[in-house]
C-alpha positions in Angstrom: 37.6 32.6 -256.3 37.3 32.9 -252.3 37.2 29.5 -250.2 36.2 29.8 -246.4 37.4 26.7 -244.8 34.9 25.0 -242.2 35.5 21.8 -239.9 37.0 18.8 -241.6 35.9 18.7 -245.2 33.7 21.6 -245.7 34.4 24.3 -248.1 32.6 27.3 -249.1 33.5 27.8 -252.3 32.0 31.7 -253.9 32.9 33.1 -257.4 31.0 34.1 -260.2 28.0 35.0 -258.0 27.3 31.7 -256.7 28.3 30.5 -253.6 29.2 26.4 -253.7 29.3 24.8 -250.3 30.5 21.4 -250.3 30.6 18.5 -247.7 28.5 20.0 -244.9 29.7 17.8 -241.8 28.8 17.3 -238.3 32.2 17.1 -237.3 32.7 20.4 -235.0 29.9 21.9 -235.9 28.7 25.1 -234.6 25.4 27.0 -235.1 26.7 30.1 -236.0 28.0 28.3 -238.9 24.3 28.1 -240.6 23.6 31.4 -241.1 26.8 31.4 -243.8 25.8 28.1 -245.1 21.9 29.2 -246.2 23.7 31.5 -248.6 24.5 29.2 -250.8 23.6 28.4 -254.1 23.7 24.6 -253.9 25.3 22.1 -252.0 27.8 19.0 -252.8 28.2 16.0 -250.6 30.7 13.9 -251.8 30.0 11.0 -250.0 27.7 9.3 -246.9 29.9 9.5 -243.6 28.5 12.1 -241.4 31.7 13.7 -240.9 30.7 14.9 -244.6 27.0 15.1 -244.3 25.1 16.6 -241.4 21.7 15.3 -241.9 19.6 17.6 -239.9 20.9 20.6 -241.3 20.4 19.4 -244.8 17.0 18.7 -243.7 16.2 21.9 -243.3 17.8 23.9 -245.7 16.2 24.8 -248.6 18.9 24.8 -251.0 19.5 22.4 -254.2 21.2 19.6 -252.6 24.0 17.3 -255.1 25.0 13.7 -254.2 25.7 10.2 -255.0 22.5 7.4 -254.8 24.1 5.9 -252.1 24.3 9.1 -250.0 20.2 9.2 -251.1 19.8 5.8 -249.5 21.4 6.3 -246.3 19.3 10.0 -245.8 16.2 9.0 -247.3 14.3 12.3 -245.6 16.9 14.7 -247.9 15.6 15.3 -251.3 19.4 15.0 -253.3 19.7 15.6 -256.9 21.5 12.3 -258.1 25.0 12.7 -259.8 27.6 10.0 -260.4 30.8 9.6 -262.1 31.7 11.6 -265.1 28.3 13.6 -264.7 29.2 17.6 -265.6 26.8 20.3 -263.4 26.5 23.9 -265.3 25.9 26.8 -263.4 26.1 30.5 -266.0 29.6 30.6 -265.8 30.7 27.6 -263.6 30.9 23.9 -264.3 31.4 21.2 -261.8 32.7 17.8 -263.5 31.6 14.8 -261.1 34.8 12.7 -260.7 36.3 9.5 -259.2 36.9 9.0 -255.9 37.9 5.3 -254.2 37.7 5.9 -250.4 39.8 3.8 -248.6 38.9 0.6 -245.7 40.2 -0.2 -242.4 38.0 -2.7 -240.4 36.4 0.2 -238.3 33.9 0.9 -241.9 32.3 -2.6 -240.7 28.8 -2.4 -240.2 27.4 -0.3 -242.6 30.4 2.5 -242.5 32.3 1.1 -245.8 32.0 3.8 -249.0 31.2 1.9 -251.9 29.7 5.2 -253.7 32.1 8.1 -253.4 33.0 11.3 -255.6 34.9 14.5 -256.1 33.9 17.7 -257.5 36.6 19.9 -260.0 34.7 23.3 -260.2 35.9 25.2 -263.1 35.1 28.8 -262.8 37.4 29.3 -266.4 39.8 31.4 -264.2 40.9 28.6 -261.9 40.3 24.4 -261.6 39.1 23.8 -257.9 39.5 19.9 -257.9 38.0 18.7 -254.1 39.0 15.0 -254.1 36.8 14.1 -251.0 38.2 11.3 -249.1 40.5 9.0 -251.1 43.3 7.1 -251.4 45.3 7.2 -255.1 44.3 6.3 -258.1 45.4 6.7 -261.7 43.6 9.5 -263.4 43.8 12.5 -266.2 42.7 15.4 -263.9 44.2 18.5 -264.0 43.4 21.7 -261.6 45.4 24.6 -260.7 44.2 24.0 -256.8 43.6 21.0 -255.2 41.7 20.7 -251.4 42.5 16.6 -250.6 43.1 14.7 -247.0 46.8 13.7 -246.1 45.6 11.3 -242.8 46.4 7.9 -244.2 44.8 5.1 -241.4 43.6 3.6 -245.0 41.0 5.6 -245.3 42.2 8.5 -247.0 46.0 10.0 -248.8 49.2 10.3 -246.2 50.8 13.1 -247.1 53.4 11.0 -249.2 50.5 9.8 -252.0 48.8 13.1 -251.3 52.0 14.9 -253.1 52.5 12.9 -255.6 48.7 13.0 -256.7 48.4 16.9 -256.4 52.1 16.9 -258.8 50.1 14.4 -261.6 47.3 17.0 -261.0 49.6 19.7 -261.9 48.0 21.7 -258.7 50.5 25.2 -258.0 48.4 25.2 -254.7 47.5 21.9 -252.6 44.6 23.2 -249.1 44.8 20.4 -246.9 41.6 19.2 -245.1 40.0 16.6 -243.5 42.1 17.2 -240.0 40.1 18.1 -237.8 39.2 14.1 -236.5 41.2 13.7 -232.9 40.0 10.0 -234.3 42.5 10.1 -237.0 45.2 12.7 -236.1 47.3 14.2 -239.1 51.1 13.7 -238.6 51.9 17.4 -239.7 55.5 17.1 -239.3 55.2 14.5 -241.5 53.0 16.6 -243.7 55.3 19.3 -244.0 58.3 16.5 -244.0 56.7 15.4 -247.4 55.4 18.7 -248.5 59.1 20.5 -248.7 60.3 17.3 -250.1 58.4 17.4 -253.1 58.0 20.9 -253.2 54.8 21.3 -252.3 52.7 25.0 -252.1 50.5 24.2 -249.7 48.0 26.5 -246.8 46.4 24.6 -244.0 43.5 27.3 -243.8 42.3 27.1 -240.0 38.4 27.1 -239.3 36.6 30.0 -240.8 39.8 31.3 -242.1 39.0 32.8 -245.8 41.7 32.3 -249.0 41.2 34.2 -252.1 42.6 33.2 -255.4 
């Protein structure tokens, strides 16, 4: 499994010969970056902020696009395959289960902003569990995954690093990828981070934009 690490959220995720890019945002985005992301096989958007869904791009790509109702209704000129909850995707050799994800609220989500629709994606290649949590705060759940990608900001929204720990131990992750840092809105404390991280004994790589981790 090889995961290329783009702006905030987004993932390219490639292993048995398809290519899985996930939470294609406007956050930092670069053009250059295109060309990579129209070789995918399909597309998961976890949930409707735009720092998680560029609309004009997915516009214009012709690629199976995978998404909530909610994130239907707020881009009505994207054509999205509808998944919720507990939904399971097959691909040949890949499944992707469609799992829970409760993102969090501070009053800046007023008018229109608040997720009320929100999911993750555990893609199981049967070598490895890739469990991306989207944004989230914690929640009791069963999951397991070998590697987890998950937010540490905190501001309500999203994980600190603290909860983000202890939810990657109950996943039973042996490697935790950081994301969703690249806001200057909501800068990650990273000594904190690593503070909480060594703590709890944590593996953990904060992959830098475009910076490729094979597994």
């Amino acid at each position: 499994m090889k995961i290329t690490k783009y702006p905030q959220s987004c993932l390219m995720v490639e292993t048995k010969n398809k290519s899985i890019l996930v939470d294609v945002g406007s956050l930092k985005y670069q053009d250059k970056f295109l060309e990579e992301w129209k070789k995918a096989s399909l597309i998961l958007i976890t949930h409707k902020h735009g720092d998680h869904t560029k609309s004009d791009v997915l516009e214009n790509i012709n690629i199976p696009i995978y998404s909530t109702l909610e994130v239907q209704d707020t881009y009505p000129n994207i054509k999205f395959n509808i998944v919720s909850e507990n939904d399971v995707l097959e691909f040949d050799d890949i499944k992707i289960e469609v799992v829970k994800a409760v993102h969090g609220y501070n009053p800046n989500l007023k008018n229109g902003g608040q997720v009320f629709e929100n999911v993750g994606y555990i893609i199981d290649d049967k070598e490895h569990r890739l469990y991306i949590t989207s944004d989230t705060i914690c929640f009791k759940n069963d999951y397991k995954a070998d590697i987890i990608a998950l937010p540490v900001t905190g501001y309500g929204l999203t994980m600190s690093a603290y909860e983000a720990a202890l939810f990657s131990k109950e996943v039973g992750a042996n490697l935790v990828l950081p994301i969703h840092m690249d806001n200057e809105k909501y800068p990650t404390d990273v000594e904190y981070m690593k503070e909480k991280f060594k703590e709890f004994d944590i593996n953990y790589k904060v992959l830098e934009i475009e910076e490729i981790i094979e597994i």
